[in-house]
Steps between C-alpha positions, in 0.01 A plus 500: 500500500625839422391830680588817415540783788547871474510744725192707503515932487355525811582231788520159437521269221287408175525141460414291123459131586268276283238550758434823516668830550533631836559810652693461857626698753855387621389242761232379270824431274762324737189254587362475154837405405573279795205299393600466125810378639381189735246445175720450183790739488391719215737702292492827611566778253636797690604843311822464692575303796587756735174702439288215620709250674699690841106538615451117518803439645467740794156273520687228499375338201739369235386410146661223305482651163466828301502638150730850539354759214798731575764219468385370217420808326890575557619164328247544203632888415834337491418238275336779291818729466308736779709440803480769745156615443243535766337155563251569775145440470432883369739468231433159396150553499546825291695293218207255499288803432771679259566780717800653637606308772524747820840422722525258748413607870759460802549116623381406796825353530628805570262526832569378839282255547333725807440754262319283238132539481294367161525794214200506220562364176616793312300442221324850300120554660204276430769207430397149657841389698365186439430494143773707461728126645312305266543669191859540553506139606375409214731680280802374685361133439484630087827641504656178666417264232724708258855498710753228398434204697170611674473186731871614663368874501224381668739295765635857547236675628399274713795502650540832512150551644566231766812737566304742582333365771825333652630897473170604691520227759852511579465904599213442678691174713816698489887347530501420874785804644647535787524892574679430834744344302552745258530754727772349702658478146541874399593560837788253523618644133402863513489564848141698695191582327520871383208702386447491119730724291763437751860325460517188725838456696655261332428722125614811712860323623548392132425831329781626775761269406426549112569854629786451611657245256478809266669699692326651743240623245143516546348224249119414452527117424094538388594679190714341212661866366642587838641163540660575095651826601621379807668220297614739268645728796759222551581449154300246389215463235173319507284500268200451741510416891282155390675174735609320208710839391625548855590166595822517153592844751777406705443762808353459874227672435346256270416207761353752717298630220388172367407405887290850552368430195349117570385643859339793326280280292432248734375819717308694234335147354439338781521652833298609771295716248438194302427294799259694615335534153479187397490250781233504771355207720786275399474497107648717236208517257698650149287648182552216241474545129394214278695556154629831667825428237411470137605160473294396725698523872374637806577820612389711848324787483622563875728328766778378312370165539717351198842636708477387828874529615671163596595706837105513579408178395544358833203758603253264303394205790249245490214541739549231795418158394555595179701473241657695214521279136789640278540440158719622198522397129835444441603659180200587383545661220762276339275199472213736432718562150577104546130410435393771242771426254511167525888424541551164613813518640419812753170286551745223636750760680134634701479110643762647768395762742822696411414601145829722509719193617340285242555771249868535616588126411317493198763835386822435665514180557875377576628884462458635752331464912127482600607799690624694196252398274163524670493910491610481181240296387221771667675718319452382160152388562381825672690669172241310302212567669590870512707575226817575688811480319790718744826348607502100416083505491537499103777253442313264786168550338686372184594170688094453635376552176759180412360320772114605494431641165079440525505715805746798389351466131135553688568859704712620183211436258301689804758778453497529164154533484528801704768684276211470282252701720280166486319354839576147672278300723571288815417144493173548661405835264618836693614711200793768549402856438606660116799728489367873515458692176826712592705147468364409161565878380837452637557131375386630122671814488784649339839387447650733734284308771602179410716436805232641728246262340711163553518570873151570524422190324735279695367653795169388424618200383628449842184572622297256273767230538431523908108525468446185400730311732350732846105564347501087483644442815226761651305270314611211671467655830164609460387183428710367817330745743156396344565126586665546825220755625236222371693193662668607840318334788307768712570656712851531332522827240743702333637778648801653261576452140796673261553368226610113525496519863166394715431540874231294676394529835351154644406325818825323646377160428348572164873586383592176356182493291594855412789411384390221302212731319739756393736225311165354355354862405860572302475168311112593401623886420782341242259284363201772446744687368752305241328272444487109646780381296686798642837321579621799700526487918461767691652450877337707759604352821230603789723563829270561834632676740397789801672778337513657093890500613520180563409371182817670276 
């Protein structure tokens, strides 16, 4: 059963279900749906998840599966060549209609959660929200039958909607966060609490000794062009006060800068101002972003969730009796390109769980140590999937291709494609955005441009030639948080995501079976997503432990 919701312009909801329409205030709505739910689990077709779903949630009343208008209205545009146009209901309802579609409101994303209360639909006057759902429903259903390879399109946004809801649900459950703990941290590395705006001690004692390692001169290690003159003072030239610049500098200053400068962040990014943002009754509840990157990552609209410090990962504890369920893909990406291309031998490297090891042999073998050869084998395989070719990256890209010419020949005829200004497509159907009209007026210009136009087109290429390795492993991962938020045993759920790396928060004795689901839920993700005959494996090695640090 399928039943399509909208927010209504005054309060409350407009609901479509093939009984009836219905016109419901919001606890009308949490029970109506409640209901549906012990009944049949319908398919609920939301504008956007976070319009609709942070209300049942705060009721306490999960849904098991949704239809996201928003989402999908992103993945079609790109599939169209119209990536980065407004996809919320008013715009997607004003193609439908052949209007100008109006801009995209603020997300509720970018709300604390206390702050969130239902908005109306947005929609012009004397629109049905309702009707206004089904029609663009309707023309998203039309528009999927004409992508390439509609059934895996369709795989996508499913998982993406069920990603959704796993980014909804995880803010509203929160990473479990010990503030105690965090603020015994800051105060063992920066010394006391200060008032905002202020220096803490430990800053204040390095900014002294920077002082003095000048000379005696004043020095403001917050801003890059006092830190170049005061270089230059002594005689020597940066070209910017960046670590990586400063760290070739052979001077006294320079470890005391780079050290001010890792406490500074740490401070401004996550200290007590942070803390006492984001984290309150035990849980740091971040802003997620489904698809926030255009190939399809996560981002955070607030709270830095994707760059938690190692330093502060011990601040993220299990609740007693329970447990904290770790797990990583190792080398994600790598077998990602293993599986699209269809190289057998970096299909038969993936069967260990060090890809780069297996890699290393399969290169050097007898030449040189597994020491020596392992970063050298990243190298040339991140050079691949990025299109890096400094230092020894080119001539050890040469030696991969030797070794794995499906997978290099795959990304290159990825980069190529976008030299050409053309579009490619993940394995499950995100397509990356077209090069703006000022690249194609540069790429086809004059002579006299010609060197400008090959590095715009290799830097696209670049672009392109990465896209389809990262878009398919956000594929992948989608499709992973989908099955592991429709299989984990309750009351176990997931609590942190990033990219290949998943956080679930379980019961002390439901661990094991924890465990076990997540290495189950990766073998059903490869499958949905390569394909059963896919040969490739992807490790991802659950580790359960009390605390996030515990688990690297």
């Amino acid at each position: 059963m399928q039943v399509i919701v909208a927010p209504s312009e005054g309060p409350g909801f407009v609901v479509l279900a093939p009984d009836g329409r219905r016109h419901l205030t919001e606890a009308e709505f949490v029970r109506y749906v409640a209901d549906a739910e012990r009944q049949e689990a319908p398919r609920w077709v939301f504008p956007a998840v976070e319009q609709v779903y942070p209300l049942l949630l705060r009721a306490r009343t999960p849904i098991t599966r949704c239809h996201d208008l928003a989402l999908t209205e992103g993945l079609l545009l790109a599939a169209e060549g119209r990536a980065g146009e407004p996809k919320g209901l008013p715009a997607a309802w004003a193609r439908v209609h052949g209007q100008e579609p109006p801009p995209d409101a603020p997300s509720h994303a970018d709300l604390q959660p206390a702050l969130f209360e239902t908005r109306g639909s947005g929609l012009p006057t004397g629109v049905d929200p309702a009707e206004a759902v089904r029609e663009v429903l309707a023309d998203q259903d039309r528009r999927m039958k004409h992508v390439e390879h509609p059934e895996r399109f369709r795989l996508l946004v499913a998982a993406e909607s069920a990603s959704a809801l796993v980014a909804s649900e995880m803010r509203a459950d929160g990473l479990p966060w010990r503030a105690d703990v965090h603020d015994q941290l800051l105060t063992e590395i920066l010394g006391p609490r200060v008032p905002a705006g202020q220096r803490p001690k430990k800053l204040v004692e390095l900014a002294a000794r920077i002082g003095e390692a000048f000379g005696g001169k004043p020095v403001n290690p917050d801003s890059p062009q006092t830190i170049v003159r005061a270089f230059g003072r002594e005689g020597i030239s940066v070209p910017s006060a960046r670590a990586h610049v400063l760290r070739n500098v052979d001077h006294p200053a320079v470890p005391l800068l780079i050290e001010y400068r890792e406490l500074s962040r740490l401070h401004s990014a996550n200290g007590w101002v942070w803390l006492d943002e984001w984290v309150a009754d035990g849980r740091f509840r971040p802003a997620w972003v489904v698809g926030g990157v255009v190939s399809g990552r996560w981002a955070s609209s607030g709270g830095g969730a994707l760059q938690i410090p190692k330093t502060l990962r011990v601040c993220v504890q299990a609740d007693p009796g329970w447990k904290l369920v770790v797990a990583d893909a190792a080398q994600l990406e790598p077998r990602v390109l293993a599986a699209l291309s269809g190289d057998r031998r970096l299909a038969e490297a993936s069967a260990s769980t060090d890809l780069y090891a297996r890699l290393s042999e399969a290169m050097f073998a007898g030449t040189m140590s597994a020491e020596e050869g392992r970063p050298r084998a990243k190298i040339a395989m991140l050079s691949a999937m990025y299109g890096g070719t400094a230092g020894e990256a080119a001539s050890l890209l040469a030696l991969l291709r030797q070794r794995f010419p499906d997978a290099v020949s795959y990304v290159e005829r990825a980069a190529r494609a976008g030299e050409r200004g053309e579009r490619v497509r993940s394995r499950l159907g995100r397509v990356s955005p077209a090069p703006s009209e000022a690249w194609r007026a540069l790429t086809g210009g004059a002579d006299e441009d010609e060197g400008r136009a090959r590095q715009a087109a290799r830097n696209w290429g670049r672009f392109t030639r990465n896209f389809v390795v990262q878009a398919s492993a956000a594929d992948f991962t989608a499709v992973l948080l989908a099955t592991l938020r429709r299989t984990l045993p309750a009351p176990a759920h997931l609590v942190f995501f990033q990219h290949d790396e998943v956080i679930v928060h379980a019961p002390e004795d439901l661990a094991p079976e924890v465990e076990r689901t997540i290495t189950a839920s990766v073998a059903e993700a490869a499958t949905l997503t390569f394909g059963p005959a896919c040969p490739v494996h992807f490790p991802m090695q659950p580790a359960t432990v009390d605390t996030y640090a515990d688990a690297k």
